[in-house]
C-alpha positions, 0 to 999 in steps of 0.5 A: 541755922540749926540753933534757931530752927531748934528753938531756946533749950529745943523748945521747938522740937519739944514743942513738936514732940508733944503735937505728933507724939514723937521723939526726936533727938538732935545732935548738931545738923543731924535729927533723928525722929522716932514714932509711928512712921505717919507722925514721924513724916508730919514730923519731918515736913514740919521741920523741913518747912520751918527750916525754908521760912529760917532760909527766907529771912522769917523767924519762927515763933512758938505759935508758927509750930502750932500753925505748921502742923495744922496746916500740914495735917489739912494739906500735906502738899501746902507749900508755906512759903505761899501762905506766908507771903508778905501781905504788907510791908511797905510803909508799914510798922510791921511785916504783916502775913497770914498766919494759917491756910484759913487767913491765906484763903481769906487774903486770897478771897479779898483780892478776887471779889469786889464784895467779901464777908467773913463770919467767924469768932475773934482772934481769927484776923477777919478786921486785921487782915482786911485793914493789911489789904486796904493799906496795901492797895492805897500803897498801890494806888489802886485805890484813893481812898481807906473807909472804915466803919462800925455800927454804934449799936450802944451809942443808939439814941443816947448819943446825944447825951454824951459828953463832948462833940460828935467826934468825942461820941463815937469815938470810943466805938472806932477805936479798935480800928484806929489801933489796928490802924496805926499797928500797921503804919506810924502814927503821924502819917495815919493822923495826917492821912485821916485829916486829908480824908485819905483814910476815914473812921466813921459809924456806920450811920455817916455811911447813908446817902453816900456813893463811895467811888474808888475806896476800899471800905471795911465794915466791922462788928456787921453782927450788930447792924439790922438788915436794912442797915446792911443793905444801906451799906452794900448799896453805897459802892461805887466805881472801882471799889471794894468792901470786906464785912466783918462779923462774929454772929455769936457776939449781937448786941441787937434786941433778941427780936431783931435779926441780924443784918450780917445773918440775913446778907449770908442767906440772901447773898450767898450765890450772888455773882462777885461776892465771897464768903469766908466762914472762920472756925475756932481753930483758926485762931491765931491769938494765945492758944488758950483763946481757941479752948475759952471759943470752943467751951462757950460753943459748947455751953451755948448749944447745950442750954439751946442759946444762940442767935446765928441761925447755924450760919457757922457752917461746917469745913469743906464746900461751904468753907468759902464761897462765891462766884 
């Protein structure tokens, strides 16, 4: 156990090391940490609480130290067998989980509203882990039915003039969903789930004059729908049903006078009464480390030559981290 808690060459504990400014010296079960007592004890819970996810069956990967220390500088309480609960497994190609407190916060959001939006920039698992939830309730047979959609903002009135039937159309737009789809169950069951209609890949226009009853709906890339789009959208659910809107309000593709339909339900939507509000910060990244670096440098750019079209709905930590009734 120690040797996996270590890592390749101690690769964990330089890892750690480099984070907290400490030094730690291991000679077989023993471990000896050196540095300011403050980093030292980040130190030792960090250890303690990747040794109890090896105890649990779950392996521990470079990006894990990084998610660890972080979640323990927020929360030093955090227990994180709580926010590593398995979110799906059965069925599925992969154990899927969240990854940091941000993910744990969004998971739990989805599960206490019939109505969830999550704003943020990419790589924080807004569409991902909405896609986990959506598999694990038809698993459970709370609902009947997975739909998921996206606006065709570039396809517009050009659809027409593409090559090939309505479906060779959008395609090329759907198809981010239908990889996070089949990351998450084998191929043919997902193929013979959307023949069947169990679970359905749509643009977002196919969604008008629809009631979806008993469905958990997911709308991504919502930035890019306009505001009477978004209230189509929020107008179809029906009986026993749930939607997650997705949305990085820095990537719109919309004309400059348009605003966005995401930007507007954030404002309107805010202290209605079932509806949770998740907003994702550059830190909450979980692809490659550099991703939070290349995010925070286009911010930084953006805000100095005063581009930008979010309306400061990218709030700051705390009360406004997540919200709803």
């Amino acid at each position: 156990m120690a040797v996996a808690l270590y890592g390749d060459a101690e690769e964990t504990l330089r890892r750690i090391e480099r984070s907290l400014d400490v030094q730690i010296h291991a000679r077989g079960n023993e471990i000896r940490i050196e540095g300011e007592p403050d980093q030292a004890i980040l130190a030792r819970r960090v250890l303690e609480e990747l040794y109890k996810l090896l105890e649990s069956g779950k392996g521990v990967r470079g990006a894990d130290v990084r998610h660890v220390i972080r979640m323990l500088r927020e929360e030093p309480e955090v227990r994180l067998g709580d926010v590593y609960e398995n979110i799906l497994n059965r069925g599925s190609r992969r154990v899927i989980r969240a990854k940091n407190l941000a993910q744990r916060r969004y998971v739990d959001l989805i599960r206490k509203h019939d109505v969830a939006i999550a704003v943020g920039p990419a790589g924080t698992g807004k569409t991902y882990l909405a896609m986990a939830m959506a598999v694990a309730a038809l698993h459970r047979k709370e609902v009947s039915r997975i739909i998921l959609t996206r606006p065709a903002v570039e396809a517009g009135e050009r659809l027409g003039f593409l090559p090939g039937d309505l479906a060779e159309k959008v395609d090329p737009y759907m198809r981010p969903l239908y990889d996070a789809l089949r990351d998450m169950m084998d191929m043919e069951k997902a193929a013979r789930l959307i023949e069947r209609g169990t679970i359905e890949v749509a643009p977002l226009a196919f969604m008008r004059g629809r009631t979806l009853n008993d469905s958990f709906v997911i709308l991504d890339e919502a930035q890019n729908t306009t505001g009477e789009q978004m209230k189509m959208f929020l107008t179809r659910l029906g009986d026993g049903s749930k939607a997650v809107i997705t949305g990085d309000v820095t990537q719109i593709d919309l004309p400059t006078e348009t605003e966005s339909g995401l930007i507007e339900a954030v404002r309107i939507l805010r202290s209605v009464r079932g509806i949770g509000l998740m907003r994702f910060e550059p830190g909450d990244v979980v692809r490659h480390p550099l991703v939070q670096s290349i995010i925070q440098a286009y911010d930084k750019a953006g805000q100095s030559s005063g581009r930008g079209r979010d309306g400061g709905s990218q709030g700051k930590r705390g009360n406004d981290r997540e919200e709803g009734g």
